[in-house]
C-alpha positions in Angstrom: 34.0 -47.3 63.8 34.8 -43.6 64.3 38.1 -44.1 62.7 36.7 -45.0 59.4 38.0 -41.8 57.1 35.2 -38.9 56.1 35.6 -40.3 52.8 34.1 -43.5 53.1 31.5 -41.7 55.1 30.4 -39.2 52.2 30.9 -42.4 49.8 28.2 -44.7 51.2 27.8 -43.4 55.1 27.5 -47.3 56.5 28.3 -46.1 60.0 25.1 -44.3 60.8 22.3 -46.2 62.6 19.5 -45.1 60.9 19.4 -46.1 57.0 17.0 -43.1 56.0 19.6 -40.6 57.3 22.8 -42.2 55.8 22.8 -40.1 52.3 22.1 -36.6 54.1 25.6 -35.6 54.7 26.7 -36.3 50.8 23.5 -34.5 49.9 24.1 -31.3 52.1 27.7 -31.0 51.1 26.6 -31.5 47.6 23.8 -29.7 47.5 25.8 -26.4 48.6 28.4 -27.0 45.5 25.0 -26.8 43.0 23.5 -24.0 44.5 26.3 -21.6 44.8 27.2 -22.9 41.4 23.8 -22.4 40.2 23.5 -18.5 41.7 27.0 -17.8 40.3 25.8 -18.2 36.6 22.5 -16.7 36.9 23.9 -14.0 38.5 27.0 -13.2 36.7 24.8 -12.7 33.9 22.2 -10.4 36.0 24.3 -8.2 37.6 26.9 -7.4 34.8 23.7 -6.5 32.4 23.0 -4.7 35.8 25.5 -2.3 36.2 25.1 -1.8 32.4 21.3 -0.8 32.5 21.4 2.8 32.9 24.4 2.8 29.9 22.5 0.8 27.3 18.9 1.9 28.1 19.6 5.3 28.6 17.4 6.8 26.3 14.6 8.4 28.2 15.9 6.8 31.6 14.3 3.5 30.5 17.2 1.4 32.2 17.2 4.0 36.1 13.6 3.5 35.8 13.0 -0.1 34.9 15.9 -0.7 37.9 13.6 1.4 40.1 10.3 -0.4 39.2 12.4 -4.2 39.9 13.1 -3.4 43.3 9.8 -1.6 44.1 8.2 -4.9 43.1 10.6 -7.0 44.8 9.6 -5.3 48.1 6.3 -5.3 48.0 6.4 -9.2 46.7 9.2 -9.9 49.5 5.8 -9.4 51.6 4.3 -12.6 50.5 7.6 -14.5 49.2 7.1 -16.9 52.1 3.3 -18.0 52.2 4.9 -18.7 48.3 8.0 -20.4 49.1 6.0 -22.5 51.8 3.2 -23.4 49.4 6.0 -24.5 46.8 8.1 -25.7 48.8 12.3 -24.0 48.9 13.6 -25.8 45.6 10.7 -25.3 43.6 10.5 -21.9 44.7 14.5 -21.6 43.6 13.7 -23.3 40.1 10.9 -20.9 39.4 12.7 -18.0 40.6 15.3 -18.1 38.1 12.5 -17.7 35.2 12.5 -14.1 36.3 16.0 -13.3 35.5 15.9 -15.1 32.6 12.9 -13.1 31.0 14.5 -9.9 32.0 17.7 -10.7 30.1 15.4 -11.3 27.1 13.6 -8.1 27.8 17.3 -6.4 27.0 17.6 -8.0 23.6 14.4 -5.9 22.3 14.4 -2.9 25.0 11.1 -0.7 25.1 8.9 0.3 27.6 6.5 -2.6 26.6 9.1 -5.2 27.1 11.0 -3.6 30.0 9.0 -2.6 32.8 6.8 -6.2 32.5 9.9 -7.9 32.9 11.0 -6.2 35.9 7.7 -6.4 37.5 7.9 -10.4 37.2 11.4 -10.1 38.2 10.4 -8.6 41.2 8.7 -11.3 42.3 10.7 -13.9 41.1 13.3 -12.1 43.2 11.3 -12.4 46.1 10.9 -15.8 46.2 14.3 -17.1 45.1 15.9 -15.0 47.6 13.4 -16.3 50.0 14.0 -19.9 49.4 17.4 -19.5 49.2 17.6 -18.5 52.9 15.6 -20.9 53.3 17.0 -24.3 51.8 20.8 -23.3 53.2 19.6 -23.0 56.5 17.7 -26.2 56.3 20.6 -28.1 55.0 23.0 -26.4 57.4 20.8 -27.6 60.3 20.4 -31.4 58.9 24.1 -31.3 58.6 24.7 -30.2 61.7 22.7 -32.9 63.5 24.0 -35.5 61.3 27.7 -34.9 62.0 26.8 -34.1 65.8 28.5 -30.4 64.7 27.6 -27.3 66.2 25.1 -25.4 64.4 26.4 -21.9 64.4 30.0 -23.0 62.7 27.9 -25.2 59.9 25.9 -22.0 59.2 28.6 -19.8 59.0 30.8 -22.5 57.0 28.0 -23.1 54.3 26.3 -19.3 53.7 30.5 -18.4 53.3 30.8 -20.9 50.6 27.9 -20.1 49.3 28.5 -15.8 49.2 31.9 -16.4 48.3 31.0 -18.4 45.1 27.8 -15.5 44.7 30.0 -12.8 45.0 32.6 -14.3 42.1 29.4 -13.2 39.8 30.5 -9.0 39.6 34.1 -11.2 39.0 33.5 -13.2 36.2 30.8 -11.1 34.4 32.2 -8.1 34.2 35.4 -10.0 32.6 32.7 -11.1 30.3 31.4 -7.8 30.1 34.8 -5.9 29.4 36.1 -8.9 26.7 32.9 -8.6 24.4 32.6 -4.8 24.9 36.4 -4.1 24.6 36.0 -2.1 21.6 34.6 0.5 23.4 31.1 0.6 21.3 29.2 0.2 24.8 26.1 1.2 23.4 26.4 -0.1 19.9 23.0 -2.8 18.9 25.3 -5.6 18.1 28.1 -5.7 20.9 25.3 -6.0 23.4 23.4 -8.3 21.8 26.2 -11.1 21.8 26.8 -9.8 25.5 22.9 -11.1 26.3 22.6 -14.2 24.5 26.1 -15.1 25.8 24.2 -14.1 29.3 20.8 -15.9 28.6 23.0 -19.0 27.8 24.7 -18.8 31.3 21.3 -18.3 32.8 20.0 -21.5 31.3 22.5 -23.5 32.6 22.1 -22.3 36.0 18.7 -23.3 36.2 19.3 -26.4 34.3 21.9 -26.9 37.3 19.1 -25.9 40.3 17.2 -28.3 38.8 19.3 -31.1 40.7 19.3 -29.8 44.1 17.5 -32.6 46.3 14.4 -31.8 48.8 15.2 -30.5 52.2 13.4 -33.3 54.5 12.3 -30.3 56.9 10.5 -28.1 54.9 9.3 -29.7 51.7 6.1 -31.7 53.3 4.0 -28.7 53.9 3.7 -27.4 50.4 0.4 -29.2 50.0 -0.9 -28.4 53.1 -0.6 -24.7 52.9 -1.8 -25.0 49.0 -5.3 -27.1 49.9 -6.1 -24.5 53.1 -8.8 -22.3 52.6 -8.7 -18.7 51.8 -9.6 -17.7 54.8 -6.5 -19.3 56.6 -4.2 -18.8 53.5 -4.8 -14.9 54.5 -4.8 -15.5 58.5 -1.2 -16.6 57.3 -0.1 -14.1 55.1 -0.4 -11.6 57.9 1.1 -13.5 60.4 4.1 -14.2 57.8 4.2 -10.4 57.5 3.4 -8.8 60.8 5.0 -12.1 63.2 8.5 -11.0 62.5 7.9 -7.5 62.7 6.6 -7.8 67.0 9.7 -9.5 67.6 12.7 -7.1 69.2 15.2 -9.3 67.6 14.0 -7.9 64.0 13.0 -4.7 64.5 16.9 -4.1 66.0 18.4 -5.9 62.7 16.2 -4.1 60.3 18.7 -0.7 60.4 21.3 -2.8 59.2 19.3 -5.0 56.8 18.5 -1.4 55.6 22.0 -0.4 55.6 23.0 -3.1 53.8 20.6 -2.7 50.9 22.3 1.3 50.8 25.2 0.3 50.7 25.0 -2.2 47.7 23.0 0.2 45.7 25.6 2.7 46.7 28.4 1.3 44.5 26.1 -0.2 41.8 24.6 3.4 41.5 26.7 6.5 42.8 30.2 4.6 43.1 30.6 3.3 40.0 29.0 6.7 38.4 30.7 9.4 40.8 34.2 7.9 41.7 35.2 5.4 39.4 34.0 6.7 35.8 35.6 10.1 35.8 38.9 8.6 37.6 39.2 5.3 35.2 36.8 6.3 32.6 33.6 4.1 31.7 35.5 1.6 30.3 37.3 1.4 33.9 33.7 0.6 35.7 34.4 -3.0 34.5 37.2 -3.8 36.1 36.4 -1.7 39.3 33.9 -4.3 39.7 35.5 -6.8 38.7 37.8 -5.8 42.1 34.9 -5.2 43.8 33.9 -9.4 43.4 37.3 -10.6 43.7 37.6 -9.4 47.4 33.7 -9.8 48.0 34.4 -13.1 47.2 37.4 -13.6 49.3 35.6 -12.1 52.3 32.6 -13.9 52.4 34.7 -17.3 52.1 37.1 -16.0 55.4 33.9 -14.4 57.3 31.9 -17.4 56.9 34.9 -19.4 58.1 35.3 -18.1 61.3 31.5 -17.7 62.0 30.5 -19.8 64.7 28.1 -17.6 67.1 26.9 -14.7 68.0 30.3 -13.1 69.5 32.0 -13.9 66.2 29.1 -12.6 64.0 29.4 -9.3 66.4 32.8 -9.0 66.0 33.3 -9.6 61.8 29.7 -7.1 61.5 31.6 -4.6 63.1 35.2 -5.1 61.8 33.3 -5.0 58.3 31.1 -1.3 58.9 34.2 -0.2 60.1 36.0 -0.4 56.9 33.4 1.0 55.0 32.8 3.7 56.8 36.8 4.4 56.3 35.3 4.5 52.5 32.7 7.0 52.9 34.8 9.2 55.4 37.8 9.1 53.0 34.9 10.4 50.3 33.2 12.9 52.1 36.9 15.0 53.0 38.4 14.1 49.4 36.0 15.4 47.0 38.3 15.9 43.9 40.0 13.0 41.9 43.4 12.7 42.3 45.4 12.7 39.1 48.2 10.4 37.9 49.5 6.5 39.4 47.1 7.7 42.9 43.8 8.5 40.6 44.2 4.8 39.5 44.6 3.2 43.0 42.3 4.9 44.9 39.4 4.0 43.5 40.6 0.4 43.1 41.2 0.2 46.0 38.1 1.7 47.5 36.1 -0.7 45.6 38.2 -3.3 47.3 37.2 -2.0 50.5 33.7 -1.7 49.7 33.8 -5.8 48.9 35.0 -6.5 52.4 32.1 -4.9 53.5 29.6 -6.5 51.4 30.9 -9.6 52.0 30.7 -9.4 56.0 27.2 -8.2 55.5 25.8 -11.1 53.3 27.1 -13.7 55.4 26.9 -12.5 58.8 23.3 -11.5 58.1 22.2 -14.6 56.9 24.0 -16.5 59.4 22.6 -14.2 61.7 18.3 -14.7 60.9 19.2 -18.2 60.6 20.6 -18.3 64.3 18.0 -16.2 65.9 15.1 -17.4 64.1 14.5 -20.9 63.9 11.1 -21.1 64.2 10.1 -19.1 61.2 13.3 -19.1 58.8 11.2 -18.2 55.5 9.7 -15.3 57.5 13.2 -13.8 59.0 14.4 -14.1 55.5 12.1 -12.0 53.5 12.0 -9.3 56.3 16.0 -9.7 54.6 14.7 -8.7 50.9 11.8 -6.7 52.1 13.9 -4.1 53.4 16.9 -4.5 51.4 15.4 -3.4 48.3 13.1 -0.7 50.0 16.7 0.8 50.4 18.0 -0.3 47.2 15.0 1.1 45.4 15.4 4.4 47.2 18.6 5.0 46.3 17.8 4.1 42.8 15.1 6.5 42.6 16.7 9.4 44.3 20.2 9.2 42.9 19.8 11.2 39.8 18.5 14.0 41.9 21.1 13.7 44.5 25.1 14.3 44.0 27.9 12.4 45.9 28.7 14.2 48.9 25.2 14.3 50.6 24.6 10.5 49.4 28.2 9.7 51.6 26.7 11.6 54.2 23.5 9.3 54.1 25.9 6.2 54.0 27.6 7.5 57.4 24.2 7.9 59.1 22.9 4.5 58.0 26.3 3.1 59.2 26.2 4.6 62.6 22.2 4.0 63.5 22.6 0.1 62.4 25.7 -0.5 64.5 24.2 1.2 67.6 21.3 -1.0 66.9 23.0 -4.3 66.2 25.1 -3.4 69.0 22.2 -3.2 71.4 20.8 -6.3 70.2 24.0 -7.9 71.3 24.6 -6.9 74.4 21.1 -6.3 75.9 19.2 -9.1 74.4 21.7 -11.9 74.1 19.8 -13.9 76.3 16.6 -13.6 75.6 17.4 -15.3 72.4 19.7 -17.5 73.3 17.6 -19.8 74.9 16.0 -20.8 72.2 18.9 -22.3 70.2 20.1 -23.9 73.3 
C-alpha cells in the first residue's frame, strides 16, 4: 500500500484509514495555491498604489498622512484582531479582510480628506484581521498536513509559509510592471493615467477575493466561532485581555518582539526613505518602479529558498541571521557612501541594494512566521497579531517621522534595530531552546 504513487493519493487518498481525513492532504496542498494566489492579486494592487501614495496625493501630505493614519489603526486593531478572527472564524476573517483594501483603492479614485482617511481607518482593521487569520489558517493547514502525511512539522511550516511569501512577495513584482506600463508616459500625477491604474487595480482586487472565497475551513479552528460570538460581555472582555496581555508574559515574545520591530523598520525603510533617498535621485522617479520591481523578484526568490530549507529552530537561526547580515551590509554600505555615484555604477548600486534588501525581507517573513507558529501552538492567533501589532507600530513610526528625518540618521536607526534584535533572537536561541522545546515535542 505505501507504494501506491502521491498522485493517486492527492486524487482520491483510498489508503488512509479514516474516511473523514482522506481529502485533507488535497485540501491543504490546495488550499495554499488559493491563498498565496489570492494575496498576490490583492496585494499587487495595494502595494503598487502604495508606493505611489505620497506621489499622487501629495497635495497637502494627504497620501504621508493617510499612510500614517492606516498603520496607526492597524496597531491599535492588531490588539483585538484575534478575539475577531476567533469569533469569525480564519477564512471568514480572510474574506472580510480583503473589503478593506478594496475600499481603499476606491478611496484613490476620488482622493480628499473625506474619502481618504475613513478608508484607511477601516483598512486598518481590515488589515488586522486578514493578517491575523492568515497566520492563522497556514499554520492550521501546515499542522493537519503534517499529521496526515506523518511529516515533521517544522519542514511543512517552513515549506508552506515559503510558498506562500514567495508568491506574496511577486506582488511589488508584478504591480509595479503594471504600475510602470500604464504610467510610462511619465504623467505620474496626471487624473486620467491613475485612474485606469486603479480600476485596473480594483479589478485585481476583486478577483482575489472572489478567489479567497474557495479556500475550505480549517477543522481545528473553525468550531469555536459561535462559541466565542454567544459568550457574554463579561467573558468576551476577560478574553480580550488575555489575547492581549497572555503573549506579552511569555519570554519567548518579549525576545522576538525587537525583531518583529525590526522587521516592520525595515519594510517601511525602502517603501519610505529607499525608494525616496537612494533610488529616485540615482534612477529618477520613473526608476522607483523598477527598483521595486527588483526588490519583489529576489523577495520572491528568497522566501521560496528560505522556506525550503526551514525545518527547526537551528535552521530558522541560521537563515534569520544569514538574512540581518546582508542588510546590514545595505545600511553600512549607506551610512559611509553618502553621495550617488554617477555613470554605469549609479545604475547598479541601487539595483542592487534593492536586491539585497529583498533577501532580507524575504528571510524575515518566513522565518518569522514559521518561527510564532513553532513556539506557539497553543495560542497561534495571539502570537500572530503581537506579529502586526508591532510591525506597524514601527512602520507607522517611520512613516510619521520620515519627512522630518534625512537618510543618514534613519540608516543609523536601521543599524541599531539590526544589532538589538539579533542579540535578542540570539539569546532566545541559545538560552531558552529548551524551555520551549518541550512543548512541540
Amino acid at each position: 500500500m505505501d507504494s501506491v504513487p502521491a498522485d493517486a493519493c492527492d486524487e482520491e487518498a483510498p489508503l488512509v484509514a479514516d474516511d473523514v481525513q482522506s481529502p485533507t492532504p488535497k485540501n491543504n496542498t490546495r488550499d495554499v495555491h488559493i491563498l498565496s494566489s489570492a494575496f498576490l492579486l490583492i496585494f499587487l494592487a495595494y502595494g503598487a498604489a502604495q508606493n505611489l501614495e505620497t506621489t499622487v496625493n501629495a497635495a497637502g501630505d494627504l497620501g504621508t498622512i493617510s499612510l500614517g493614519i492606516l498603520y496607526v489603526s492597524f496597531m491599535f486593531f492588531s490588539l483585538v484582531a484575534s478575539l475577531v478572527v476567533r469569533a469569525l472564524g480564519s477564512k471568514n476573517a480572510l474574506v472580510l479582510g480583503t473589503t478593506g483594501y478594496w475600499l481603499f483603492i476606491a478611496a484613490n479614485l476620488k482622493p480628499s480628506w473625506y474619502t481618504m482617511v475613513p478608508a484607511s481607518l477601516y483598512l486598518g482593521f481590515a488589515a488586522s484581521i486578514i493578517w491575523v487569520g492568515e497566520g492563522t489558517y497556514l499554520t492550521s493547514i501546515a499542522r493537519n498536513h503534517a499529521r496526515d502525511f506523518n511529516s515533521q512539522e517544522g519542514t511543512v511550516i517552513g515549506k508552506f509559509n515559503g510558498e506562500f511569501w514567495g508568491m506574496f512577495a511577486l506582488h511589488q513584482f508584478v504591480g509595479n510592471l503594471i504600475s510602470l506600463a500604464l504610467l510610462s508616459d511619465g504623467k505620474d500625477g496626471s487624473t486620467s493615467g491613475t485612474t485606469v491604474l486603479f480600476i485596473v487595480f480594483l479589478c485585481s482586487m476583486t478577483l482575489g477575493t472572489v478567489l479567497m472565497c474557495f479556500l475550505r475551513k480549517t477543522d481545528s479552528k473553525e468550531e469555536k466561532g459561535p462559541a466565542v460570538s454567544s459568550a457574554s460581555f463579561s467573558s468576551s472582555v476577560v478574553s480580550l485581555s488575555k489575547s492581549v496581555i497572555t503573549p506579552l508574559l511569555d519570554i519567548r515574545m518579549m525576545l522576538i518582539i525587537p525583531l518583529i520591530a525590526y522587521s516592520g523598520l525595515q519594510q517601511a525603510f525602502v517603501w519610505a526613505d529607499f525608494t525616496k533617498d537612494v533610488v529616485k535621485p540615482a534612477l529618477g522617479e520613473s526608476g522607483v518602479g523598477g527598483a521595486m520591481a527588483v526588490y519583489g523578484a529576489f523577495d520572491a526568490i528568497c522566501s521560496l529558498v528560505a522556506g525550503r530549507l526551514t525545518s527547526g529552530l537551528t535552521s530558522i537561526t541560521f537563515i534569520v541571521c544569514g538574512g540581518l547580515l546582508v542588510q546590514a551590509v545595505i545600511f553600512i554600505w549607506l551610512l559611509l557612501k553618502s553621495s550617488i555615484t554617477s555613470g554605469v555604477l549609479g545604475t547598479i548600486y541601487p539595483l542592487l541594494m534593492a536586491a539585497l534588501l529583498g533577501v532580507g525581507d524575504g528571510v524575515l517573513n518566513t522565518q518569522l512566521s514559521a518561527l510564532l507558529a513553532l513556539l506557539f501552538k497553543h495560542d497561534t492567533e495571539g502570537a500572530f497579531a503581537q506579529l502586526k501589532v508591532w510591525q506597524s507600530a514601527s512602520i507607522a513610526v517611520v512613516f510619521f517621522l520620515s519627512p522630518y528625518i534625512s537618510l543618514q540618521p534613519m540608516v543609523a536607526i536601521m543599524l541599531v534595530g539590526i544589532s538589538v534584535s539579533l542579540l535578542t533572537f540570539l539569546f532566545l536561541t541559545l538560552k531558552v531552546e529548551k524551555a520551549f522545546s518541550t512543548p512541540n515535542s
